[in-house]
N, C-alpha and C positions, 0 to 999 in steps of 0.2 A: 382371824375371828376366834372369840375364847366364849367360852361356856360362863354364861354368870348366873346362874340357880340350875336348882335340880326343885322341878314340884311331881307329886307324886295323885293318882284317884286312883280309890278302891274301883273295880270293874267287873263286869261279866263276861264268861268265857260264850260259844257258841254250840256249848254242850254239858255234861255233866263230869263229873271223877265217880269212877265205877270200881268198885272191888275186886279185881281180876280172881284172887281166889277163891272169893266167896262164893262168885259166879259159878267158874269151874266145878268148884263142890257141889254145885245143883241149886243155888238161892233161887225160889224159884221167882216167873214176871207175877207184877202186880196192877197191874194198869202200865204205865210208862214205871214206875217204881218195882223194885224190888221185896220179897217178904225174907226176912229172919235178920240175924246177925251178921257184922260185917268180922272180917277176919284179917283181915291188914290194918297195921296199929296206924292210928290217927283220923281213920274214918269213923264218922258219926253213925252214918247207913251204909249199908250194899252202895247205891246211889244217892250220890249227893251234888246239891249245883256248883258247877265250874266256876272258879275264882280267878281273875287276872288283876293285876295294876298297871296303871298307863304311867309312865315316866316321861315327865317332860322336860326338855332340855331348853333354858332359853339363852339364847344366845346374845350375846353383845348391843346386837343391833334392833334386838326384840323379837326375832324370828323365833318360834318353838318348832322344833324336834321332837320326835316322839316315836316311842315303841312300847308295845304289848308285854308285860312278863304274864306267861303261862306257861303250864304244866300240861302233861299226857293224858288221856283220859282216864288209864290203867298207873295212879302215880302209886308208887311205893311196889310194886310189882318186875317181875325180871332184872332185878338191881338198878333201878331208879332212884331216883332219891322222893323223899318222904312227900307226902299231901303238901301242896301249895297251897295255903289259907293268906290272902290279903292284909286282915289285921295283924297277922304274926311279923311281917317283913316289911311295912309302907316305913315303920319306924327304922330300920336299919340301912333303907336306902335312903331315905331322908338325912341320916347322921351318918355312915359310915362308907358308901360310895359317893353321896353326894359331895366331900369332903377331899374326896379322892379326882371327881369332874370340874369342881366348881375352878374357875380361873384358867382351866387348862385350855392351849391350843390345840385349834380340831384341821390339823395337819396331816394327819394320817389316821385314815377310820382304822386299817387292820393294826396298826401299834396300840392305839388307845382301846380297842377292843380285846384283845389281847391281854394288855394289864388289867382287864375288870377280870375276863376268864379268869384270870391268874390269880385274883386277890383272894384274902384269907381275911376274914375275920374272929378272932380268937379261935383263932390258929386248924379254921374250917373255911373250906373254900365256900364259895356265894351260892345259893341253891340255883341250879341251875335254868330254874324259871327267871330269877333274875336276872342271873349273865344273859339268856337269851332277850329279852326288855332291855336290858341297857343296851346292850350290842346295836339292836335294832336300831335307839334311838340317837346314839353315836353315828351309825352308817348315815341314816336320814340329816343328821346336824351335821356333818361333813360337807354332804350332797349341796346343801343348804349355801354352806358359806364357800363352796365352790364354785357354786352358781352351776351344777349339773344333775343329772337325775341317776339316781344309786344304782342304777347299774354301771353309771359311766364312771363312775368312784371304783366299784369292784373289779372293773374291765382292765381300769388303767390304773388301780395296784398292781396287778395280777398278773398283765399286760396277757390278759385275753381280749375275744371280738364278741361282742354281745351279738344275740343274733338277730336276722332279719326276720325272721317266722315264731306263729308260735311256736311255743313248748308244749308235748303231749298232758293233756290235763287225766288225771285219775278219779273218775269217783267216784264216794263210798254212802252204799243206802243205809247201812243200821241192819237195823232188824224187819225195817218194812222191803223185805227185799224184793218182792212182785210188782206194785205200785212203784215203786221208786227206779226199779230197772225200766219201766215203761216211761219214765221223766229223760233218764239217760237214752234211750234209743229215740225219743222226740227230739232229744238237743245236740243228736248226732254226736254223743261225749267217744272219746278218742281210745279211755281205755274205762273197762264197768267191771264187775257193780262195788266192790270190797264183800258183800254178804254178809259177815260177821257172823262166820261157823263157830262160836265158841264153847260150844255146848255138845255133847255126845249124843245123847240120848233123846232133846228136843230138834237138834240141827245138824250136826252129821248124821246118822243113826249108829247103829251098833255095828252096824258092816259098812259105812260108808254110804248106803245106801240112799240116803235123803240127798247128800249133796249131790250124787249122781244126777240123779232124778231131777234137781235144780238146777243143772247145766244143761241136761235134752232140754229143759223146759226155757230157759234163759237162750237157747242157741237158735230154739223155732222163732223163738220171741221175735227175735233180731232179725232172720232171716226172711220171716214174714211183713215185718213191720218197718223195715229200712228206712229212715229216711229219705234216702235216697239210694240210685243203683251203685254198687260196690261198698258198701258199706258196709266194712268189715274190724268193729273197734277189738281188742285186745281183751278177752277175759280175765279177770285178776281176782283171787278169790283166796282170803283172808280166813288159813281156819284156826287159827290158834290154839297150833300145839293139839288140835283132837284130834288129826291121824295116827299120831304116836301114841296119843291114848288109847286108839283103839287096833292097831297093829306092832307096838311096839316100836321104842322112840328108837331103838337100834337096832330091827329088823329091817334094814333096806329091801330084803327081798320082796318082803310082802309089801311094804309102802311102796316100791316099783310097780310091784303088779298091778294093786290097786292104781295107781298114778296113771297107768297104762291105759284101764278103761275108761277114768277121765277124760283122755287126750282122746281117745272112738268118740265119748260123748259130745265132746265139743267141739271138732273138727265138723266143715272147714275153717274155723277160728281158730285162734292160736292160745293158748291158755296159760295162764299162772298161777301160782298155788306161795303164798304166804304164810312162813311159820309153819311147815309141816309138823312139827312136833317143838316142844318144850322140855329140853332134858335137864333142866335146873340150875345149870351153870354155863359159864361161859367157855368154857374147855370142851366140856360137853355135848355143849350146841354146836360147836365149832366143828368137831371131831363128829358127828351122825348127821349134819348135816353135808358137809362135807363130801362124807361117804355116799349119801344117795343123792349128791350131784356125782359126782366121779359114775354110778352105778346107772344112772339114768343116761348121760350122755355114751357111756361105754355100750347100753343097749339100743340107742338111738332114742330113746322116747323123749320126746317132742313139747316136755311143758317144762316149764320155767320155774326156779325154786325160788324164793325171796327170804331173804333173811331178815328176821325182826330183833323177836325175844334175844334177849343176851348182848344183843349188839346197840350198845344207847350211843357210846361214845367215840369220837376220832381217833382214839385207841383202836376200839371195837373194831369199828370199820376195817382197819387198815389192816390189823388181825385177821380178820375174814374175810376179807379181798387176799389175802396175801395166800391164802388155804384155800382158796373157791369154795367157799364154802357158801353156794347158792351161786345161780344164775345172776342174781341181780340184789342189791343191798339197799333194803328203806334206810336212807338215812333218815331218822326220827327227827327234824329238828329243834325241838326242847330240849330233848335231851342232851344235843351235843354243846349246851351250852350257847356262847358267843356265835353268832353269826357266820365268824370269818371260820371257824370250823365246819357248818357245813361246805363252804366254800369249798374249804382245802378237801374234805373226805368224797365229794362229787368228783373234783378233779386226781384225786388219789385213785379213786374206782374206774374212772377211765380211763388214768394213765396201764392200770393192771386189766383191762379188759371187760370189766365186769359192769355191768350196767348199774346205772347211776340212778334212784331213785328218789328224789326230794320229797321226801314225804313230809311226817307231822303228824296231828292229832283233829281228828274232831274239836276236841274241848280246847281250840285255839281264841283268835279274837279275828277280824277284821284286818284291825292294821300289821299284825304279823304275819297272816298269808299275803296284802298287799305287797311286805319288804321281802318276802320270801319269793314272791313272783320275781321281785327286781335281781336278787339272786342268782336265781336261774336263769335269766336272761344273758348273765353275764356268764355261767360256768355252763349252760346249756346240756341237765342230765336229759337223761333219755324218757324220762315222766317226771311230773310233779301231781301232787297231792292238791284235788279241791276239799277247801277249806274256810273257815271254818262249817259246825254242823255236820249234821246225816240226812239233810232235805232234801240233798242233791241240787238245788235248785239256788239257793243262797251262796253258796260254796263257790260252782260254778262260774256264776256269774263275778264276785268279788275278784278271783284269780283270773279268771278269762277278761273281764273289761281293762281290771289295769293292765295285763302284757298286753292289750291293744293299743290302751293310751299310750305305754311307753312306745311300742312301734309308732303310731301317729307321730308323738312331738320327736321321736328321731329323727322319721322323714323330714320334717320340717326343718331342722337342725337346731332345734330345743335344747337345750343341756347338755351338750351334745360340744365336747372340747375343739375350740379352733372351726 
């Protein structure tokens, strides 16, 4: 089966591209918008609406294929590549990958994914909202002309076993973090909230103090409201980079101590802490984070570090799994481009021990957290990211219903080889 067009539609993401520095500096809220100037080149505002393209693959026999290109919420921030705008790129994948797909045979998703990662256009590789949209849609146009369903393509590249159960889903409220943790403790979600501490002074406090106070409060929540008995989902709490701002991004001692009374406050749950600091590079990050893993396991304290910032790529990754540097590594998946890289960096992180986190971005689409459930099924990290949104409620359901479906027509022996 060969690829005979490439068509392409402007789209919308499930969230917006937010100015990470602008943020940080203090921009302050405006209703759902932000007030002042934005400060990362290419953005129009602080916040602006999320941009995707859908790429369609049509095959041979008239079947379409199809995947999402998008970008991170935070684009152009921690060494990302620049704002993904629709109108700048529909034309270059229209002419210059589609030229590259059209007539090829769809033999092997990870080889033909693989040479889009790889490809250069005047003499720059493909922004990487692309390679992840094509990828996507090359996996699905495989699936397709195999007659199996994309994880059974991944499985049996890979020669892994996709699994029988679900996968832990994650997820994240935004900024409505009281109302939206009360959706997550209704829907029994497996691990909560994200919070989105990004701010010193409105959201951690100046001592740490707010986010305290939002864990005793997040922990009764739970304990009182259980869905059900034993109900005990996983804390995971996203501060981006302001613990370092506000004890020093390479004081481990005091980011221990503090970390210490998190783990009183949230106990008996088990808690996580995302991006404790942002030290500006990726050597950097690598090296303090690092350290207050090594410092926190040596004192025995009890919470989880997650690594974000600095770490976009299957590089990245493997760099900091290789330094433990954090308990557990979001793989971002836009950022790392092609598809068959998060693959490889999930299976890279477990092969080194380090827990495997499929992450992503709020500002995704639908059909890319659908191909990204299929994913996981097949590399089976230890959480994945609901997606798209901050509703909690849309996200949820989009990732949760398809790995059901897939489990459903497995049972059945649905696409499912021999």
């Amino acid at each position: 089966m060969k690829i005979a067009s490439v068509i392409c539609a402007p789209g919308r993401t499930g969230f917006y591209f937010d100015d990470q520095a602008a943020i940080k500096a203090g921009a302050a809220h405006d209703g759902a918008m932000y007030e002042g100037a934005p400060k990362t080149p290419g953005f129009s505002s602080v916040r602006q609406a999320g941009e995707a393209i859908s790429v369609m693959l049509v095959l041979e026999d008239g079947q379409v294929a199809w995947g999402d290109c998008a970008a991170v919420q935070y684009s152009g921030a921690g060494g990302r590549d620049p704002l993904f705008l629709a109108e700048s790129f529909i034309p270059l994948i229209e002419k210059d990958v589609a030229a590259h797909l059209v007539g090829r045979e769809l033999s092997s998703f990870r080889e033909l994914a693989g040479e889009i990662d790889r490809m250069e256009v005047g003499g720059r590789r493909l922004h990487t909202a692309i390679r992840y949209g094509v990828s996507q849609a090359i996996l699905d146009a495989v699936a397709k002309a195999r007659k199996l369903n994309m994880c059974d393509v991944v499985a049996e590249e890979y020669g892994l076993k996709v699994s029988e159960q679900p996968i832990r889903i994650f997820t994240q409220s935004g900024d409505d973090r009281y109302s939206n943790a009360d959706k997550m403790i209704m829907k029994a979600a497996d691990v909560l909230p994200h919070g989105l501490f990004n701010n010193v002074e409105e959201k951690l406090g100046t001592k740490g103090e707010k986010l305290r106070e939002y864990i005793v409060w997040l922990r009764d929540r739970i304990l009182s409201r259980a869905p059900f008995e034993g109900y005990a989902p996983v804390l995971h709490i996203d501060v981006y980079g302001t613990i370092g701002q506000v004890f020093g991004n390479d004081n481990y001692r005091a980011m221990a101590d503090y970390l210490k009374t998190l783990e009183e406050a949230a106990k008996p749950l088990h808690l996580r802490i995302e991006g404790p600091m942002d030290s500006g590079s990726r050597e950097a990050q690598m090296r303090d984070l690092a350290g207050l893993t090594a410092l926190l396991d040596k004192e025995n304290i009890r919470v989880e570090l997650v690594a974000d910032e600095w770490c976009n790529t299957l590089e990245d990754v493997i760099y900091f799994a290789d330094h433990k540097a954090g308990h557990m590594i979001q793989i971002k998946t836009p950022d790392l481009g092609s598809v068959h890289n998060t693959i490889e960096a999930v299976l890279y992180c477990k092969q080194r021990g380090v827990g495997a986190y499929q992450g992503g971005t709020c500002n995704e689409t639908n059909r890319s957290a659908e191909v990204c459930v299929h994913c996981a099924m097949a590399t089976q990290p230890e959480q994945i990211l609901a997606k798209p949104g901050m509703g909690v409620d849309e996200g949820l359901m989009i990732c949760s219903n398809e790995m059901r479906r897939v489990l459903a027509l497995r049972r059945a022996g649905i696409g499912v080889r021999g």
